[in-house]
PyMOL CGO cylinders between C-alpha atoms (Angstrom):
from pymol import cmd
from pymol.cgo import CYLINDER

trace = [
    CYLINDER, -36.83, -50.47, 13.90, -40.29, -49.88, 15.76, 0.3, 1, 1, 1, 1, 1, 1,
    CYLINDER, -40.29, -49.88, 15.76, -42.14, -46.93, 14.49, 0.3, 1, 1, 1, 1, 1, 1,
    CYLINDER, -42.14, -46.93, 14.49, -41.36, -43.25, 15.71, 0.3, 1, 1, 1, 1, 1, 1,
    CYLINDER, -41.36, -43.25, 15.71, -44.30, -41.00, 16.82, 0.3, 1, 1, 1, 1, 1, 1,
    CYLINDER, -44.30, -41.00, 16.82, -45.46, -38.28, 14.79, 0.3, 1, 1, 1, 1, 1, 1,
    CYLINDER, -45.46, -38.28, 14.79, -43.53, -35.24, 16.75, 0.3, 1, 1, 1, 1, 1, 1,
    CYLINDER, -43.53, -35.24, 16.75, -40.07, -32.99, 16.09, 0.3, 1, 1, 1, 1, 1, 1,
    CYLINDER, -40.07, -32.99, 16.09, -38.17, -35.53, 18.41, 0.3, 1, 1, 1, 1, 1, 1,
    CYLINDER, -38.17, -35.53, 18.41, -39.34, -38.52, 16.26, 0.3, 1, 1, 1, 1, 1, 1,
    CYLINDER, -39.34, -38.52, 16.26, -38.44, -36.64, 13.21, 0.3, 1, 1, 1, 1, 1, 1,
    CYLINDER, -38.44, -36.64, 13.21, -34.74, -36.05, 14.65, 0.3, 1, 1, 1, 1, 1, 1,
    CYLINDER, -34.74, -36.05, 14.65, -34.48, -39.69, 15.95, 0.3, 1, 1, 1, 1, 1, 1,
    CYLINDER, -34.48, -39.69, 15.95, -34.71, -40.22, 12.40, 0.3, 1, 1, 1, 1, 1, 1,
    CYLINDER, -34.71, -40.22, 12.40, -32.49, -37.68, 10.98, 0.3, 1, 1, 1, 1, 1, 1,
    CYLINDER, -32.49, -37.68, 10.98, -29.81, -38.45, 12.99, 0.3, 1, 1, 1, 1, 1, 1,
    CYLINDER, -29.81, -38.45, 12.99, -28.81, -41.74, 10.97, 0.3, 1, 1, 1, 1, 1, 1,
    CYLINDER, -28.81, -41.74, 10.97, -30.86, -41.80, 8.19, 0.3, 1, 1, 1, 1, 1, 1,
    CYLINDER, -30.86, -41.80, 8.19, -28.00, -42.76, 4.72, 0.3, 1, 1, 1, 1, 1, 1,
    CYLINDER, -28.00, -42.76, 4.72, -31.19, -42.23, 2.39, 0.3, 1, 1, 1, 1, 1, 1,
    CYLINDER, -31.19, -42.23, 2.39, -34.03, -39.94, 1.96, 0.3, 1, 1, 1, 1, 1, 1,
    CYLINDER, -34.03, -39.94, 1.96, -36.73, -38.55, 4.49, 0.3, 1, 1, 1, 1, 1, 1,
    CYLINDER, -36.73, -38.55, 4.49, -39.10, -37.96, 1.89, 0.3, 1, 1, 1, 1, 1, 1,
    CYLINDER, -39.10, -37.96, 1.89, -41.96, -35.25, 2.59, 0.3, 1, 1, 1, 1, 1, 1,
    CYLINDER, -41.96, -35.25, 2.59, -44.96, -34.17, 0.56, 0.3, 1, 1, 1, 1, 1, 1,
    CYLINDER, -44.96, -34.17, 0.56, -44.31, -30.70, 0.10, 0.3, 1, 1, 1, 1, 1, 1,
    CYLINDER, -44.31, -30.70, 0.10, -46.47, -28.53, 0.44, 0.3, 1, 1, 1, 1, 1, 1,
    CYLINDER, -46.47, -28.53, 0.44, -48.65, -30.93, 2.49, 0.3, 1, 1, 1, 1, 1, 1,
    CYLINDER, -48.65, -30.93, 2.49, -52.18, -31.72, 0.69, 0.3, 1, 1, 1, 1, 1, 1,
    CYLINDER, -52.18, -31.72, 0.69, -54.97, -29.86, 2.15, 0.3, 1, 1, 1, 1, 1, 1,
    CYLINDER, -54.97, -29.86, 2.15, -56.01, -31.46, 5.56, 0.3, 1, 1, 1, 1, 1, 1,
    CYLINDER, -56.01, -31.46, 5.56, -52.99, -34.10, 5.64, 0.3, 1, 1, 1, 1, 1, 1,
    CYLINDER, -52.99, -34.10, 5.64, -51.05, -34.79, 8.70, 0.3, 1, 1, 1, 1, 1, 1,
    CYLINDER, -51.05, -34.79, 8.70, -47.81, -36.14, 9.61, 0.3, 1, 1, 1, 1, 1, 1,
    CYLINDER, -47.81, -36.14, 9.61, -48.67, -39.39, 11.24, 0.3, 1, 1, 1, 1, 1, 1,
    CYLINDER, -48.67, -39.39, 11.24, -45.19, -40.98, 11.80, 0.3, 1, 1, 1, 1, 1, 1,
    CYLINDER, -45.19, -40.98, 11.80, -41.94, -41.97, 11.17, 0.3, 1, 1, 1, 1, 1, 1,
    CYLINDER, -41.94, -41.97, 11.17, -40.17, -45.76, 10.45, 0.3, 1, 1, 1, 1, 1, 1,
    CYLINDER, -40.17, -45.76, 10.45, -36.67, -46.44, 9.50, 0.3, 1, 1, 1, 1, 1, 1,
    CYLINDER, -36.67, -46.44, 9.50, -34.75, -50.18, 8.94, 0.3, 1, 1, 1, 1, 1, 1,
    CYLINDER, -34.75, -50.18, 8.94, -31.39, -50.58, 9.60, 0.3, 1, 1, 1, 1, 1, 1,
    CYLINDER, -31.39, -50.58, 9.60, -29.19, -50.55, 13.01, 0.3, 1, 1, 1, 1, 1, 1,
    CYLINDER, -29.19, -50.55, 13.01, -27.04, -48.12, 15.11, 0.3, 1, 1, 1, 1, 1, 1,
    CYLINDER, -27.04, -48.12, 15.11, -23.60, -49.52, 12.82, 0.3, 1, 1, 1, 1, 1, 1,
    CYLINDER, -23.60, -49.52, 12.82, -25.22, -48.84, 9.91, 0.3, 1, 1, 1, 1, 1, 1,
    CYLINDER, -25.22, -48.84, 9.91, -27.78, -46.07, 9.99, 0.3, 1, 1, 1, 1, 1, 1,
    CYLINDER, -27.78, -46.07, 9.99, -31.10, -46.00, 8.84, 0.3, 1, 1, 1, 1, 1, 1,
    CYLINDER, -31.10, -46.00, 8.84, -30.64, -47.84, 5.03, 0.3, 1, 1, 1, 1, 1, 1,
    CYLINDER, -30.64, -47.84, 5.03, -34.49, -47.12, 4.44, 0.3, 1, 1, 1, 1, 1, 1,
    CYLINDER, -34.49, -47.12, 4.44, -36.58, -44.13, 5.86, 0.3, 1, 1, 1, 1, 1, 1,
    CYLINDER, -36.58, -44.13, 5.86, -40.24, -44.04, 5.89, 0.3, 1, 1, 1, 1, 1, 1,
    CYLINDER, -40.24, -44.04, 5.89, -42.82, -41.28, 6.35, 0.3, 1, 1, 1, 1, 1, 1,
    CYLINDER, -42.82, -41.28, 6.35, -46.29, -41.81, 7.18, 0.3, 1, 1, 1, 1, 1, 1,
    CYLINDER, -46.29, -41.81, 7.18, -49.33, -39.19, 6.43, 0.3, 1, 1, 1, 1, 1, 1,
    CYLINDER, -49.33, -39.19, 6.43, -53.21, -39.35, 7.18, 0.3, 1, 1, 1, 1, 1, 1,
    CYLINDER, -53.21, -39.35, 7.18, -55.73, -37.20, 5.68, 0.3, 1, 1, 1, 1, 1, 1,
    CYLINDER, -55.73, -37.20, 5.68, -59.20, -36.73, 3.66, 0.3, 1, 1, 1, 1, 1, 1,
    CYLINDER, -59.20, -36.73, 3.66, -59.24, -38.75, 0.66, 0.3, 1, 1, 1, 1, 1, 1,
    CYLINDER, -59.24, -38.75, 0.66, -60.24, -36.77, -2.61, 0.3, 1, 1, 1, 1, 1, 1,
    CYLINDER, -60.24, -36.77, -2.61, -62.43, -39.68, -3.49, 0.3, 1, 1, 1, 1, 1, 1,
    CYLINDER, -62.43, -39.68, -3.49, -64.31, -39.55, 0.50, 0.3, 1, 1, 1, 1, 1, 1,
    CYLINDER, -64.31, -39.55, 0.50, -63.21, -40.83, 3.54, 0.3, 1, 1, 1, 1, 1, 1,
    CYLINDER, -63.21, -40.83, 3.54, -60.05, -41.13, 5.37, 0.3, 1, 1, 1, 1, 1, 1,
    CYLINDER, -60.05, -41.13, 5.37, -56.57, -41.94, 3.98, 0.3, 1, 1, 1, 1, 1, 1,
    CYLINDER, -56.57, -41.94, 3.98, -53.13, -43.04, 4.65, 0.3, 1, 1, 1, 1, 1, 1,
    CYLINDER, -53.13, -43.04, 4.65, -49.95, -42.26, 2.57, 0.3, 1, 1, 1, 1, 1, 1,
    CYLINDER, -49.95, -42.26, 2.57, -46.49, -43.54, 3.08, 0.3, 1, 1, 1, 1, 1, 1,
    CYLINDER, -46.49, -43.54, 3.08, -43.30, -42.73, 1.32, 0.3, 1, 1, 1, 1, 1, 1,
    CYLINDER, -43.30, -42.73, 1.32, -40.46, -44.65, 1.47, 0.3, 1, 1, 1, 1, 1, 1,
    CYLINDER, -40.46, -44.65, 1.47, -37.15, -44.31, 0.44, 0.3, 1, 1, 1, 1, 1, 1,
    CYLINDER, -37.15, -44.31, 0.44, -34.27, -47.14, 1.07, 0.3, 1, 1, 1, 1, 1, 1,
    CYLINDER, -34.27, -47.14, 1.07, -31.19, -48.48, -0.66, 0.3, 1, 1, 1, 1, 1, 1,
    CYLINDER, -31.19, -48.48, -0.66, -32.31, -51.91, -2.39, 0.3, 1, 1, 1, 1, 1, 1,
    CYLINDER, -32.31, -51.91, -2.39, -32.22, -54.93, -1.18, 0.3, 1, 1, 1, 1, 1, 1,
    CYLINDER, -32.22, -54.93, -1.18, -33.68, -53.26, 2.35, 0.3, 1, 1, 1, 1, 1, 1,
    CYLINDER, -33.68, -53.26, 2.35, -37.50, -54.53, 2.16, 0.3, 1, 1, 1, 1, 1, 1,
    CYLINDER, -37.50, -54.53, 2.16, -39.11, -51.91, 4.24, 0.3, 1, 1, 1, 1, 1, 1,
    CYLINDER, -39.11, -51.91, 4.24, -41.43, -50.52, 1.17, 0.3, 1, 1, 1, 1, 1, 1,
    CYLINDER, -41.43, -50.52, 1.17, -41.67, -54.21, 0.31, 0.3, 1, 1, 1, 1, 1, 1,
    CYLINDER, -41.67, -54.21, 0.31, -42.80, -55.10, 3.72, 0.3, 1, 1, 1, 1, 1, 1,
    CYLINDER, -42.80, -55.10, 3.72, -45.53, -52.05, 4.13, 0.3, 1, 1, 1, 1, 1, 1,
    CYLINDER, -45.53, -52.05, 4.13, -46.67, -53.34, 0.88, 0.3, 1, 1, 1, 1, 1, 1,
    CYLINDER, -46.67, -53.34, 0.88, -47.54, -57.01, 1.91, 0.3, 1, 1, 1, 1, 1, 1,
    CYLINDER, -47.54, -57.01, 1.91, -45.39, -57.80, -1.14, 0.3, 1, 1, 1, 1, 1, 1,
    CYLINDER, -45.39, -57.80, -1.14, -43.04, -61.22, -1.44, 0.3, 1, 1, 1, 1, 1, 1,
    CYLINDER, -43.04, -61.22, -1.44, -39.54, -60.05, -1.24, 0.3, 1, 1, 1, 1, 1, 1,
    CYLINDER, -39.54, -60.05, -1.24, -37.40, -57.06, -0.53, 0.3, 1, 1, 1, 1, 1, 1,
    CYLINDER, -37.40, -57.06, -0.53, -38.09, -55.10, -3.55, 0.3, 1, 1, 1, 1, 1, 1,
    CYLINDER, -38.09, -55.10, -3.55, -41.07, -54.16, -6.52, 0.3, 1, 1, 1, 1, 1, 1,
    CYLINDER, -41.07, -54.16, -6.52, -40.64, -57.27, -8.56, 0.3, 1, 1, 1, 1, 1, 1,
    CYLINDER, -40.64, -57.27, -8.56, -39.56, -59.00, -11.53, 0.3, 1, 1, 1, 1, 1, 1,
    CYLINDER, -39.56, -59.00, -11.53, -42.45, -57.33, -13.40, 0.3, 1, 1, 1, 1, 1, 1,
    CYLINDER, -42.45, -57.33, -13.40, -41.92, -53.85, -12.26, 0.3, 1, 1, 1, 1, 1, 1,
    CYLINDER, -41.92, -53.85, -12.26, -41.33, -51.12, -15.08, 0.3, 1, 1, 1, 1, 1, 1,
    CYLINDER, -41.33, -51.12, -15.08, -42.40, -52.74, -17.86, 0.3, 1, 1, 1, 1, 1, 1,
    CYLINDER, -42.40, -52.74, -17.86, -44.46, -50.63, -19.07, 0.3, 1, 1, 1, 1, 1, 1,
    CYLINDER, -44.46, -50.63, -19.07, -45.28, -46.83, -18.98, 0.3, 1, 1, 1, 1, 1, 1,
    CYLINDER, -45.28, -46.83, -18.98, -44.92, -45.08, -15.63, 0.3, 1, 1, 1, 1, 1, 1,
    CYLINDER, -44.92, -45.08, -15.63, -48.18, -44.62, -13.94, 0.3, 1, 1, 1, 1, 1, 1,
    CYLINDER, -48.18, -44.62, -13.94, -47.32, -41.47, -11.74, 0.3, 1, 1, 1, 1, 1, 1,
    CYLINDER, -47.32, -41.47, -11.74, -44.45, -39.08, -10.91, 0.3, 1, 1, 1, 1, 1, 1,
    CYLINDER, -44.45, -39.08, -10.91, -42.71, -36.98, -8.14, 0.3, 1, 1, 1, 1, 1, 1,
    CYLINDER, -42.71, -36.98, -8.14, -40.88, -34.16, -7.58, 0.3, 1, 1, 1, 1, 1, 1,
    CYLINDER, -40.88, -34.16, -7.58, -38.03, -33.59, -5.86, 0.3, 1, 1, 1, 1, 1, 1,
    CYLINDER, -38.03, -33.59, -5.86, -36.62, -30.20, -6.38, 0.3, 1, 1, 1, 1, 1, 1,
    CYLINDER, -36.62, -30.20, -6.38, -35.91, -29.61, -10.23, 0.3, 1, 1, 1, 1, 1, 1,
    CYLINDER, -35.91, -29.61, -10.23, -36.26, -33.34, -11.37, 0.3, 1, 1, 1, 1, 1, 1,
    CYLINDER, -36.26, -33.34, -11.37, -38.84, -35.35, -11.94, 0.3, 1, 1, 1, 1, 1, 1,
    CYLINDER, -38.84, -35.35, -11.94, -39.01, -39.86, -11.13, 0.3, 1, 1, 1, 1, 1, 1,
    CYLINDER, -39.01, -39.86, -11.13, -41.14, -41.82, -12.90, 0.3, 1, 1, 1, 1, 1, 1,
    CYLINDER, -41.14, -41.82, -12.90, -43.14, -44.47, -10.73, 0.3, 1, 1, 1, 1, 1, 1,
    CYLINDER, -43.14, -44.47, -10.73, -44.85, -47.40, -11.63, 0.3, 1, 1, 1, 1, 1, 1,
    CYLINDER, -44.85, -47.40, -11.63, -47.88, -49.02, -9.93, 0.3, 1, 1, 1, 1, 1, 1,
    CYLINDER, -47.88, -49.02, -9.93, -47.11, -52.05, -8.39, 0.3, 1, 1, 1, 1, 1, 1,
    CYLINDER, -47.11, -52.05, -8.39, -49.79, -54.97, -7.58, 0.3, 1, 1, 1, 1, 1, 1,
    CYLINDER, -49.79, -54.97, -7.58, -50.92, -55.13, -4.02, 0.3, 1, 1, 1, 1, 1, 1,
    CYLINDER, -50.92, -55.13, -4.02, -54.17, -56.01, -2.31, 0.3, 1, 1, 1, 1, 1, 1,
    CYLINDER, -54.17, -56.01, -2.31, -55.82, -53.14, -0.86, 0.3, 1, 1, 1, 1, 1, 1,
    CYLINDER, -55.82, -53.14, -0.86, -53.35, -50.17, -1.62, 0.3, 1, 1, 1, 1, 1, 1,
    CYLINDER, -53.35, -50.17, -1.62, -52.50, -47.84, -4.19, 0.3, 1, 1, 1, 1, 1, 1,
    CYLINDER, -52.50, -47.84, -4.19, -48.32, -49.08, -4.08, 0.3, 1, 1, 1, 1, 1, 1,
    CYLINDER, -48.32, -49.08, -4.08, -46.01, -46.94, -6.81, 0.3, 1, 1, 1, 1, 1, 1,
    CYLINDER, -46.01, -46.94, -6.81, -42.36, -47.90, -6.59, 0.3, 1, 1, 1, 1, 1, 1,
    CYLINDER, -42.36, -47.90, -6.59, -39.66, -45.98, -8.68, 0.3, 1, 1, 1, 1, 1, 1,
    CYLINDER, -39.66, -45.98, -8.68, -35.98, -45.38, -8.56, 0.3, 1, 1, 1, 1, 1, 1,
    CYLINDER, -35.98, -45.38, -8.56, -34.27, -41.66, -7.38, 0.3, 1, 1, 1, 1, 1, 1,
    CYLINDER, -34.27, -41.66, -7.38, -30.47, -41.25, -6.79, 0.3, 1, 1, 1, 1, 1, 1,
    CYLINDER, -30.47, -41.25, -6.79, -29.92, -45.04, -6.22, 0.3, 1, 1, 1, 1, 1, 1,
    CYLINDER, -29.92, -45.04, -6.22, -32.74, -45.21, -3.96, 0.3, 1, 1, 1, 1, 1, 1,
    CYLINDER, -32.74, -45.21, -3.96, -35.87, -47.03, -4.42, 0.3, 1, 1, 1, 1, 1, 1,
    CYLINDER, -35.87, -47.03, -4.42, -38.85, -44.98, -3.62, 0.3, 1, 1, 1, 1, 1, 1,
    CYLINDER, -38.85, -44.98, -3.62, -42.15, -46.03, -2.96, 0.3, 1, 1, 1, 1, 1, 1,
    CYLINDER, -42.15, -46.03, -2.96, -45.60, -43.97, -2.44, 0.3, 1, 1, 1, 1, 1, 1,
    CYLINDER, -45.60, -43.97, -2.44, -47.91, -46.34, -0.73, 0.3, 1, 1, 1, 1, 1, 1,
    CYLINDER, -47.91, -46.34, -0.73, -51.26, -45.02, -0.90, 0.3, 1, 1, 1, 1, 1, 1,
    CYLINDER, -51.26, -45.02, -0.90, -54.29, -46.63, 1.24, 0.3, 1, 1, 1, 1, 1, 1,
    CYLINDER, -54.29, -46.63, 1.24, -56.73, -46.89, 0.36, 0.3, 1, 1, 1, 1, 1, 1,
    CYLINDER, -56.73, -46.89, 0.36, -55.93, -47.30, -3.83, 0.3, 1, 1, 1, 1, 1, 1,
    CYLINDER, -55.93, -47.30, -3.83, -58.95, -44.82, -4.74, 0.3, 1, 1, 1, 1, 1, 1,
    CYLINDER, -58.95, -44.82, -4.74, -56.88, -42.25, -3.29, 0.3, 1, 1, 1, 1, 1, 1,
    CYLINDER, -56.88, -42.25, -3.29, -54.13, -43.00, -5.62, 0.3, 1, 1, 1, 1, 1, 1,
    CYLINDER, -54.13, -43.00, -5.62, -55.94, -39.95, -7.30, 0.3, 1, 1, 1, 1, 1, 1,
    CYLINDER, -55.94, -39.95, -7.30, -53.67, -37.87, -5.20, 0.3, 1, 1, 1, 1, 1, 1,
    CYLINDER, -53.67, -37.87, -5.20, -50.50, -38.61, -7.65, 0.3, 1, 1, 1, 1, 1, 1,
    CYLINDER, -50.50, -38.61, -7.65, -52.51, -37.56, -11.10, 0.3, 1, 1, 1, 1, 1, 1,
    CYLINDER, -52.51, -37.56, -11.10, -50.12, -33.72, -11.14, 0.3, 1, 1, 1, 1, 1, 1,
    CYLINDER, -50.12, -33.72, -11.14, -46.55, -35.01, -9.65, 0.3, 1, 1, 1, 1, 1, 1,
    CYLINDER, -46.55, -35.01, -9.65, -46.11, -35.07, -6.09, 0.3, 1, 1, 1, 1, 1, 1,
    CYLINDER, -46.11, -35.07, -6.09, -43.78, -32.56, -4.40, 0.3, 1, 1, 1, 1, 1, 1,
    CYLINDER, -43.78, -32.56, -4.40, -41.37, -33.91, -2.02, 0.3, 1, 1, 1, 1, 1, 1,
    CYLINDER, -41.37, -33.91, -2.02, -38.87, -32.49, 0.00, 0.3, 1, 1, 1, 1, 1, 1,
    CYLINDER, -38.87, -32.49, 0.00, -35.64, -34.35, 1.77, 0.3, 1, 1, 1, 1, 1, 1,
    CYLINDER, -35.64, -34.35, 1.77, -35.85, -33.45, 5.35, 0.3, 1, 1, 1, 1, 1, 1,
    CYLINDER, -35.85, -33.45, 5.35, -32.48, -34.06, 5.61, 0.3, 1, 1, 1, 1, 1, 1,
    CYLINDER, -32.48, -34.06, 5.61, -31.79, -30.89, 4.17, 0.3, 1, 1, 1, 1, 1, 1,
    CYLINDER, -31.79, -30.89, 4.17, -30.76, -28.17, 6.67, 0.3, 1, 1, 1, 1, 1, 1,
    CYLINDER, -30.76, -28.17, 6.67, -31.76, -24.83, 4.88, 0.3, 1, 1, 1, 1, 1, 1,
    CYLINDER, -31.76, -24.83, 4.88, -35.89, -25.40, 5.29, 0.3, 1, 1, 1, 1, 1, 1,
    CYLINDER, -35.89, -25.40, 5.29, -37.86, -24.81, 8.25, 0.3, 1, 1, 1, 1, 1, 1,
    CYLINDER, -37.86, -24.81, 8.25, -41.07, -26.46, 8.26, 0.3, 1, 1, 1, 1, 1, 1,
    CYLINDER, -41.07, -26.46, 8.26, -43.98, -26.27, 10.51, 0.3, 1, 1, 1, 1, 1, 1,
    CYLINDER, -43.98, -26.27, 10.51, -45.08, -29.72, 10.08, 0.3, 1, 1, 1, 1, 1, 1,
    CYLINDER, -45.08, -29.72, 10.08, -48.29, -30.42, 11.86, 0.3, 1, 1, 1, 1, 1, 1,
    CYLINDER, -48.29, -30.42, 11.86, -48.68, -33.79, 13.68, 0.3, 1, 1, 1, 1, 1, 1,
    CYLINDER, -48.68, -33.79, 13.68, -51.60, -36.01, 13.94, 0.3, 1, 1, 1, 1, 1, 1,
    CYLINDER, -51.60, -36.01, 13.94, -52.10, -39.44, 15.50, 0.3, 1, 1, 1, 1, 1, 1,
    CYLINDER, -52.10, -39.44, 15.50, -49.55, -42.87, 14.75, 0.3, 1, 1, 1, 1, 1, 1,
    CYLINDER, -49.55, -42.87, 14.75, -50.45, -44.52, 11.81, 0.3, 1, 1, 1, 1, 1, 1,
    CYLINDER, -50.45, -44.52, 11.81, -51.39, -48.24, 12.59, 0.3, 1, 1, 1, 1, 1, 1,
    CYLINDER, -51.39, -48.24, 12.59, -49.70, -48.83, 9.27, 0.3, 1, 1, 1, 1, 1, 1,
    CYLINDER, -49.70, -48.83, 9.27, -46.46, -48.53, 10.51, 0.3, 1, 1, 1, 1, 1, 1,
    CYLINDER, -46.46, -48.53, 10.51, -44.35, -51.43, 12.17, 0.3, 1, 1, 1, 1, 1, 1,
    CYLINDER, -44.35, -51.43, 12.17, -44.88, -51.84, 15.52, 0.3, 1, 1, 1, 1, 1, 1,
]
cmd.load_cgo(trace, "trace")
C-alpha cells in the first residue's frame, strides 16, 4: 500500500483496517513530527503490518527520520524499509544481548540491532508482532539509550494532538 500523508485522515485510513499495532512514540521527542503513515496488506485482509514515520532534530546534529513498524511475520514491510534480504530480521537476529528497549504501557520488549547500511534498524518481538524501530540516520540510534514510549493508536480512550510535518521520502511510494 502507497504511503498515507502525515494528517488525522491518513491516520484513520490506517486505523480503519489495521490487525496489528499503530505504534507511536509517546510522548513525542522534543521537536519530532509525525511525517506519515504506511501499511501492507489488502482490503480482504486488513493492514497485516502498520508503519509510522517521524522526522526531527537528531541528538547527535542534524536532521532525522524514525520509523516504527509493527506487522505479523512473514509480512516484509520492516524488512523492506530496512533494505534487508527477506521478509523478516534474520537468521542471526537475537543472539546476543538486546541492544535497546520499548515501552508499551506496563511492559517492556527487548530489541536487537539488526545490520543495515546506513540506519540504526532494531527489530524485536511484542504480542506476536514483530516490531521494528528504524532509525536514520544510525547516530541517532542514541534516541533508544532510556526505553522508548509507545502508544497503540488503535486504542480509543487517548486523544492526542499529534502535530504533522512533511511526507517522509522514506516511505513507499
Amino acid at each position: 500500500m502507497p504511503a498515507r500523508r502525515p494528517s488525522k485522515d491518513g491516520l484513520a485510513s490506517l486505523l480503519k483496517n489495521a490487525r496489528v499495532p499503530v505504534f507511536l512514540p509517546w510522548p513525542l521527542p522534543q521537536g519530532w513530527l509525525v511525517s506519515g503513515f504506511a501499511g501492507a496488506g489488502d482490503e480482504r485482509t486488513g493492514a497485516r503490518g502498520a508503519a509510522v514515520a517521524l522526522s526531527g532534530p537528531n541528538p547527535l546534529g542534524g536532521p532525522a527520520d524514525l520509523i516504527i513498524v509493527a506487522e505479523e511475520p512473514g509480512v516484509g514491510l520492516g524488512a523492506g524499509l530496512a533494505g534487508l534480504p527477506g521478509a523478516d530480521p534474520g537468521d542471526d537476529f537475537a543472539a546476543g544481548q538486546p541492544n535497546a528497549t520499548v515501552r508499551v504501557a506496563n511492559h517492556e520488549a527487548p530489541l536487537w540491532l539488526v545490520e543495515s547500511g546506513g540506519a540504526a534498524v532494531f527489530a524485536g518481538e511484542m504480542a506476536g508482532s514483530w516490531l521494528w524501530v528504524l532509525i536514520w540516520p544510525d547516530t541517532a540510534g542514541v534516541l533508544l539509550v532510556e526505553p522508548l514510549p509507545l502508544r497503540d493508536l488503535r486504542d480509543c480512550d487517548q486523544d492526542l494532538d499529534l502535530p504533522f510535518g512533511a511526507l517522509s521520502p522514506r516511505l513507499p511510494g
